[in-house]
MMTF fields as JSON, N, C-alpha, C and O atoms, coordinates in Angstrom:
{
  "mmtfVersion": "1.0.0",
  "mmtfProducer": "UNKNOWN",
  "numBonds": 399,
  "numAtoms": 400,
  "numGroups": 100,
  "numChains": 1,
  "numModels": 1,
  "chainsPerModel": [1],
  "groupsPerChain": [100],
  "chainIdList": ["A"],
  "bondAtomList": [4, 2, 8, 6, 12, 10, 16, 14, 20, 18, 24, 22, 28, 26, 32, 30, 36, 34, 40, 38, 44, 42, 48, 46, 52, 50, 56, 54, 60, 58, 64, 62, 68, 66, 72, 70, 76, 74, 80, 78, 84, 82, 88, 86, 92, 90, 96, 94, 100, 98, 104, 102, 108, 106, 112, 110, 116, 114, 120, 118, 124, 122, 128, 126, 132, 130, 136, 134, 140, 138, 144, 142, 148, 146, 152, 150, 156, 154, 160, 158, 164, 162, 168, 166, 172, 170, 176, 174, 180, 178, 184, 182, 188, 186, 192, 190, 196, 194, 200, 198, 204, 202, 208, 206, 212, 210, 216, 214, 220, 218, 224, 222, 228, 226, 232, 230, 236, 234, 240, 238, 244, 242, 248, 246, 252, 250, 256, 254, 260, 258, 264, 262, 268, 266, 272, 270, 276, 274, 280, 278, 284, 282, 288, 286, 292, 290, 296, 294, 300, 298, 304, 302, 308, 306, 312, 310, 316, 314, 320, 318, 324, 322, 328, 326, 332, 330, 336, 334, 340, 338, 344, 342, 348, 346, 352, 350, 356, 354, 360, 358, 364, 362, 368, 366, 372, 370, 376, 374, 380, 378, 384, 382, 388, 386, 392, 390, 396, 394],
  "bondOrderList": [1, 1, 1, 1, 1, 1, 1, 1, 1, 1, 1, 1, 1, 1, 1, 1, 1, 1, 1, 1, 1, 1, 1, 1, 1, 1, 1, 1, 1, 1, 1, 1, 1, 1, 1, 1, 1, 1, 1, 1, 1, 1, 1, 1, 1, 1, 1, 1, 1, 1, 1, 1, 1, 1, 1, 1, 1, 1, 1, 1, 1, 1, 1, 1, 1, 1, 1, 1, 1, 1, 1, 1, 1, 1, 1, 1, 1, 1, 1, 1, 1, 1, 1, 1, 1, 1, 1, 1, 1, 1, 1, 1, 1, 1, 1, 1, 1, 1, 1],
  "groupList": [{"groupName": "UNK", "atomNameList": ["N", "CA", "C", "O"], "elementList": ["N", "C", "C", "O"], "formalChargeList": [0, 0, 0, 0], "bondAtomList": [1, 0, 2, 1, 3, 2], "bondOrderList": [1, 1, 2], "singleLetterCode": "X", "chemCompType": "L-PEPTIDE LINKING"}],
  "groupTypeList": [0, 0, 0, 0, 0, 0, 0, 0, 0, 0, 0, 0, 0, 0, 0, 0, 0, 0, 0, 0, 0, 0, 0, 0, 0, 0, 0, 0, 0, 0, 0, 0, 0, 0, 0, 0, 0, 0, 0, 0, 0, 0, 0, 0, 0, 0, 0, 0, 0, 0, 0, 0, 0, 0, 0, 0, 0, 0, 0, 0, 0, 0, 0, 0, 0, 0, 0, 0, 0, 0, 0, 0, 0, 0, 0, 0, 0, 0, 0, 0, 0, 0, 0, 0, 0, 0, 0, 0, 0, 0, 0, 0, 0, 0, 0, 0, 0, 0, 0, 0],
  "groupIdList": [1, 2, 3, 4, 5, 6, 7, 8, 9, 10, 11, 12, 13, 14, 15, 16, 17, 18, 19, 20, 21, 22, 23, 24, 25, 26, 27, 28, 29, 30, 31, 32, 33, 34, 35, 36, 37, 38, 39, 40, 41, 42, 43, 44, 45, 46, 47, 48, 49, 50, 51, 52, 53, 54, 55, 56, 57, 58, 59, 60, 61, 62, 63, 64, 65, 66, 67, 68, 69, 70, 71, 72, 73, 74, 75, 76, 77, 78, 79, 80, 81, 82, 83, 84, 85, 86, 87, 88, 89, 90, 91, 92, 93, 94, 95, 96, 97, 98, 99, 100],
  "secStructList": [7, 3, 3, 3, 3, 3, 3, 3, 1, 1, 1, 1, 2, 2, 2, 2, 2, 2, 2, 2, 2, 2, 2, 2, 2, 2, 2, 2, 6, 6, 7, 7, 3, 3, 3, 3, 3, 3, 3, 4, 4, 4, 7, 7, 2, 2, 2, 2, 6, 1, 7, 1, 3, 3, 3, 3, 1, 1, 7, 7, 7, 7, 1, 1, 7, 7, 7, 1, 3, 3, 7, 7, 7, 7, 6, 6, 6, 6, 7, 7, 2, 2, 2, 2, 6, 6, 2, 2, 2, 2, 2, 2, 2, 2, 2, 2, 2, 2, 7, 7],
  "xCoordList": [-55.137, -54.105, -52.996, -52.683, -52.502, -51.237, -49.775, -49.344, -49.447, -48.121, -47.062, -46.618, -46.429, -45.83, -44.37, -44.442, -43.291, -42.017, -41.419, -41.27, -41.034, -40.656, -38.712, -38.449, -37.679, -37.038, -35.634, -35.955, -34.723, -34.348, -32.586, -32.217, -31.751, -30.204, -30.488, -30.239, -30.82, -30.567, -31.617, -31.535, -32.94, -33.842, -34.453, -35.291, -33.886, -34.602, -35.427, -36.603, -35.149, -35.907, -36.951, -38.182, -36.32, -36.831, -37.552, -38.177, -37.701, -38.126, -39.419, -40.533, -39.216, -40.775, -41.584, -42.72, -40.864, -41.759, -42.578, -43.417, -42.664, -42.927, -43.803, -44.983, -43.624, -44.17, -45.89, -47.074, -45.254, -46.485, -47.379, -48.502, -46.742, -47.749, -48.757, -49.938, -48.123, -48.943, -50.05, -51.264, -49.532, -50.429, -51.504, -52.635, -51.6, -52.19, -52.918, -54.008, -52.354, -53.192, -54.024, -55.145, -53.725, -54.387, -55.263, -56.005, -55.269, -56.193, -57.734, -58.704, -57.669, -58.513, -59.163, -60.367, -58.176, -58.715, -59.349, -59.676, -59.412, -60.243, -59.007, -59.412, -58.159, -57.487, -56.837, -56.771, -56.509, -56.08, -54.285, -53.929, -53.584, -52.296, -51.632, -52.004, -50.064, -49.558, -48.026, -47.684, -47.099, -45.976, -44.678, -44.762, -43.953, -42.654, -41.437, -41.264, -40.842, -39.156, -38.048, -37.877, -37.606, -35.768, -35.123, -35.486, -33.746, -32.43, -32.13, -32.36, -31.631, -32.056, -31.065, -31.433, -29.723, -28.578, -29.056, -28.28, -30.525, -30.903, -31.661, -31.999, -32.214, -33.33, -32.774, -32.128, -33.157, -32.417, -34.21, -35.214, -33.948, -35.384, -36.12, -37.275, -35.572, -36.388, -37.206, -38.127, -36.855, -37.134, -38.325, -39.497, -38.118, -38.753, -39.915, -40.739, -40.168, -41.059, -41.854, -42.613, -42.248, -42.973, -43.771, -44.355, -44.008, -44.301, -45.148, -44.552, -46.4, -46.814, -46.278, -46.232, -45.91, -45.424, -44.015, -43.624, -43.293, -42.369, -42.096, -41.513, -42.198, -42.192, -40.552, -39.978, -40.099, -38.425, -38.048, -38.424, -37.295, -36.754, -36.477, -37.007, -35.341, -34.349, -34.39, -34.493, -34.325, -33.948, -32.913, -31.818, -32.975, -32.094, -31.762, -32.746, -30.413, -30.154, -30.082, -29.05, -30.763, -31.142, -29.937, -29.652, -29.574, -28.897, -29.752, -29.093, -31.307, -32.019, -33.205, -33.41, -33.929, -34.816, -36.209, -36.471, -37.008, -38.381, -39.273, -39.455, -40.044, -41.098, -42.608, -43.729, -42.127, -43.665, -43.55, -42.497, -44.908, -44.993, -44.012, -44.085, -43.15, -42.357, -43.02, -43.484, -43.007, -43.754, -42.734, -42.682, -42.074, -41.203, -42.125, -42.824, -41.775, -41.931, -41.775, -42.4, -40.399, -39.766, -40.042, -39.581, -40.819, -41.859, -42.668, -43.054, -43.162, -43.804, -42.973, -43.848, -41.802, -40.716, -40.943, -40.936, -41.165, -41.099, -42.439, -42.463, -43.384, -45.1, -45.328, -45.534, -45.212, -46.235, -47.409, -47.286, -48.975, -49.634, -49.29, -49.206, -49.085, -49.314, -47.965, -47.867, -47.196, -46.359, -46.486, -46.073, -47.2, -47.187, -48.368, -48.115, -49.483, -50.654, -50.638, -51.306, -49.399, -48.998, -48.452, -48.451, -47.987, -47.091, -48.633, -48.672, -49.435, -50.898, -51.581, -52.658, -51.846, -52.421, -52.017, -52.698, -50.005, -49.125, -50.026, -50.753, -49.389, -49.883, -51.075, -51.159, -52.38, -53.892, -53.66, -54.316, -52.893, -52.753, -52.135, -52.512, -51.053, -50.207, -51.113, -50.921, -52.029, -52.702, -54.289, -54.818, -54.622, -55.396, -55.276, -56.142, -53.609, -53.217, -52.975, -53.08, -52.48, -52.391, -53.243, -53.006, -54.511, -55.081, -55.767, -55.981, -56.061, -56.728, -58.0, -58.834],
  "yCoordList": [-45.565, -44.547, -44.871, -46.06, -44.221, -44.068, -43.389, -42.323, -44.317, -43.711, -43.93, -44.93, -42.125, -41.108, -41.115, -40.909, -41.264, -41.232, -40.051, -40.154, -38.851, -37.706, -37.817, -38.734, -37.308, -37.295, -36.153, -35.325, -35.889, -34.72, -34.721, -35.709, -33.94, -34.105, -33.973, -35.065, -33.272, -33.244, -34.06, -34.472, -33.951, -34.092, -33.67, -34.272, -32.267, -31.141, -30.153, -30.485, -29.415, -28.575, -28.941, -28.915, -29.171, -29.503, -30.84, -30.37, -31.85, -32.827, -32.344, -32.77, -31.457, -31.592, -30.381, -30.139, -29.531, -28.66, -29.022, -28.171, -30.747, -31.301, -32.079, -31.83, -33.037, -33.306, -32.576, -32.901, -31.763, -30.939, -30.096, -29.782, -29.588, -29.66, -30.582, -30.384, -31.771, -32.949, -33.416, -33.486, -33.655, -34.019, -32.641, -33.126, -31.206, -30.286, -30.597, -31.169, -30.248, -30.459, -31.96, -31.888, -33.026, -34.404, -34.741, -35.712, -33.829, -34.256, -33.045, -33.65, -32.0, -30.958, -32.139, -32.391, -32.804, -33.201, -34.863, -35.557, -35.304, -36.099, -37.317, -38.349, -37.244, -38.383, -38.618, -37.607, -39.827, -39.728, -40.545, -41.721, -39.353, -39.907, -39.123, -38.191, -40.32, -40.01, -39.984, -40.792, -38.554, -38.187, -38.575, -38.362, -38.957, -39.222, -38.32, -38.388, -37.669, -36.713, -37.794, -38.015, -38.175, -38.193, -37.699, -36.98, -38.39, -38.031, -38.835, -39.968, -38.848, -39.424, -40.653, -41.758, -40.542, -41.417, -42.113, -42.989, -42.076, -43.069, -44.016, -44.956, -43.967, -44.678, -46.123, -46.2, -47.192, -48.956, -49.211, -48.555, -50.659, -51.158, -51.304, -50.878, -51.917, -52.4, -51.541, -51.952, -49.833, -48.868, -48.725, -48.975, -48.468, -48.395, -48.779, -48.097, -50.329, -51.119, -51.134, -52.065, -50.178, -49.908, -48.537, -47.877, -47.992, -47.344, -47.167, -47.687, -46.575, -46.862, -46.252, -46.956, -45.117, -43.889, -43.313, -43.311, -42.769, -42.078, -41.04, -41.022, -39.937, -38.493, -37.748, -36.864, -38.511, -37.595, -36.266, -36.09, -35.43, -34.203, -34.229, -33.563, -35.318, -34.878, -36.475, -37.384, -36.803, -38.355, -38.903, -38.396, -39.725, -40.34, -41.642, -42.378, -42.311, -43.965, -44.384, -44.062, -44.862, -45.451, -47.013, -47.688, -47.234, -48.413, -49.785, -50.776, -49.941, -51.072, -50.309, -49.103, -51.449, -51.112, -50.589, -51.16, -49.511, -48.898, -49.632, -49.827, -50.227, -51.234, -50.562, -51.037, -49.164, -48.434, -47.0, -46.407, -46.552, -45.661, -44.367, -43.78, -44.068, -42.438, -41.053, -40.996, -40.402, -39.099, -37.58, -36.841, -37.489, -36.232, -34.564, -33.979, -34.136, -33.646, -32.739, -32.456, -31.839, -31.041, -29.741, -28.741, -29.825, -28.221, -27.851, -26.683, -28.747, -28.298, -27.294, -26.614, -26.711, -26.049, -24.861, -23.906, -24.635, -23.394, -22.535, -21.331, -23.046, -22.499, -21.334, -20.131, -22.168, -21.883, -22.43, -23.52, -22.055, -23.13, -23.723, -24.951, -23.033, -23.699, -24.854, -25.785, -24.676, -25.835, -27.302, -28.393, -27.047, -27.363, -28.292, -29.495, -27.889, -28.848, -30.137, -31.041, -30.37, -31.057, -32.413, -33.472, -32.397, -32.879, -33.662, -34.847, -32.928, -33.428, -33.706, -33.852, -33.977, -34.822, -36.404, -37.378, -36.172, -37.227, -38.193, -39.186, -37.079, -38.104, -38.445, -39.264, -38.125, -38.666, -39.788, -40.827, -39.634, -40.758, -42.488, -43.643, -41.541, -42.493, -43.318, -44.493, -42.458, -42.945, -43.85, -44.802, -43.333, -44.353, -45.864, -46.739, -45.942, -47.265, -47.834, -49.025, -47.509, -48.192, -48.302, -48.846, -47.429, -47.732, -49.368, -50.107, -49.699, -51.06, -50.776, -51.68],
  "zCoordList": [-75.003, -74.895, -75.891, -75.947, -76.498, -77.611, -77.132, -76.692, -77.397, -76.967, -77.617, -78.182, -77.379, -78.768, -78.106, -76.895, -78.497, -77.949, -78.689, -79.906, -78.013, -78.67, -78.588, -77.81, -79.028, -79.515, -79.518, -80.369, -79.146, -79.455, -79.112, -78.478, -79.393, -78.765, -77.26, -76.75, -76.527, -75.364, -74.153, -72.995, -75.619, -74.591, -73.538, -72.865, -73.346, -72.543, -73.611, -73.756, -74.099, -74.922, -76.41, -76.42, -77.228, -78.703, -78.013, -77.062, -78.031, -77.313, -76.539, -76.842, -75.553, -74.666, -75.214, -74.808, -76.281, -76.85, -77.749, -78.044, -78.705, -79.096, -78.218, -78.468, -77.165, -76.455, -76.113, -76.023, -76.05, -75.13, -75.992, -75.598, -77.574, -78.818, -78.773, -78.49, -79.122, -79.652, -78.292, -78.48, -77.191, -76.376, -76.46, -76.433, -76.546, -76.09, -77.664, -77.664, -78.838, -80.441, -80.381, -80.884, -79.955, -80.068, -79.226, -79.374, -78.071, -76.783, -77.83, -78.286, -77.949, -78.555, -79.656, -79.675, -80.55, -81.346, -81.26, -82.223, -79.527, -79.08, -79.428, -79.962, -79.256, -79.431, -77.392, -76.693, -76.878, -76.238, -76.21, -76.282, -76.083, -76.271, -74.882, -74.17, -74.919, -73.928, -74.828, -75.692, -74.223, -75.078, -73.866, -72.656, -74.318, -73.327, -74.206, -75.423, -73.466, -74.456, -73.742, -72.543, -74.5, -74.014, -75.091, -76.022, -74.702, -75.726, -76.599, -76.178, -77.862, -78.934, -78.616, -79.012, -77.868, -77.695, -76.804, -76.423, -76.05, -75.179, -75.736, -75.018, -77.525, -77.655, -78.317, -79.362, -77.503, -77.909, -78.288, -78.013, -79.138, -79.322, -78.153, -78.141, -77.013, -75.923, -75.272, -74.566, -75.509, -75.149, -76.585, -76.302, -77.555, -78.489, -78.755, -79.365, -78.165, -77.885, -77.454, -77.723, -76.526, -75.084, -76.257, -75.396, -77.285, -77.566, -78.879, -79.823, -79.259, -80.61, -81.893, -82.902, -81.917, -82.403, -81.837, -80.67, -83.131, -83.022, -83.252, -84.336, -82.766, -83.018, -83.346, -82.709, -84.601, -84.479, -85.365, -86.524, -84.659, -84.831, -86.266, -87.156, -86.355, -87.491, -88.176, -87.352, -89.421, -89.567, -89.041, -89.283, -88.444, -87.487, -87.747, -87.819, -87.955, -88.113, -86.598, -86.008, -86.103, -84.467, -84.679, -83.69, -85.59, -85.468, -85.687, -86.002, -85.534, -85.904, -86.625, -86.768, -87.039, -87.508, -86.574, -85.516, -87.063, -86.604, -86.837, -88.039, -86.039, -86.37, -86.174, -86.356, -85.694, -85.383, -86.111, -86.346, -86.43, -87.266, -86.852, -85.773, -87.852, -87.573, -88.184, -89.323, -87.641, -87.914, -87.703, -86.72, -88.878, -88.434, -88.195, -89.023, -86.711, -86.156, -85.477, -84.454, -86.273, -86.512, -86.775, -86.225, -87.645, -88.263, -87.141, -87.188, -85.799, -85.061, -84.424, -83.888, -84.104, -83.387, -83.935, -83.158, -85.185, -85.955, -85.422, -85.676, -84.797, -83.885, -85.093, -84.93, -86.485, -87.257, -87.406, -87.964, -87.052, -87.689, -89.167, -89.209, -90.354, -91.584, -91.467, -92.267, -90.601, -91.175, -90.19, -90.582, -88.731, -87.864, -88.54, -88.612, -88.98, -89.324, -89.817, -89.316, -91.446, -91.576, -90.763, -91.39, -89.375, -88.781, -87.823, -87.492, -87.626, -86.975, -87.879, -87.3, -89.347, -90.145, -89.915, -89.594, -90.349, -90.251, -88.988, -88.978, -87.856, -86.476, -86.325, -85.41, -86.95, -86.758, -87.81, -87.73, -88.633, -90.115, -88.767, -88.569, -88.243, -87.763, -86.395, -86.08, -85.772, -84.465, -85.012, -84.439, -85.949, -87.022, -87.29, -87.262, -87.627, -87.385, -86.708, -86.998, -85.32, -84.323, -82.938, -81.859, -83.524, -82.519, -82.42, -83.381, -80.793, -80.773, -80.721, -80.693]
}
């Protein structure tokens, strides 16, 4: 299982609409991942840690360094496919590497 930490200001909306893309596009495409949303002012490393992937909105300075793959994830909001595809290449690129 992979696990995707989604991202967003509030963490109610933009966040689980993302969420629930990627788990619904990655499960079809035989991957098994698991997506968590919070708020972007909640994310510390220790939290970070617990996770393989980072799914963020907007580029973001988190204050430390990202030690796991980031995948902006943003274009998925727009529920275009052509721009949305991109963002699920990224994440099969990104779940490639970390799988065990």
């Amino acid at each position: 299982m992979v696990k995707i930490l989604a991202a967003c200001g509030a963490g109610v909306n933009s966040s689980h609409q993302i969420k629930s893309a990627l788990e619904s596009e990655l499960n079809k495409r035989g991957y098994q991942v698991s997506c968590d949303a919070v708020m972007i002012k909640d994310i510390n490393e220790e939290m970070l840690s617990h996770y393989d992937i980072f799914a963020q909105i907007a580029n973001t300075d988190l204050g430390f360094p990202i030690n796991i793959p980031v995948v902006d994830a943003g274009a998925i909001l727009y529920r275009i496919p052509a721009m949305a595809e991109p963002v699920y290449a990224q994440m099969e690129t990104a779940i490639k590497q970390v799988q065990k």
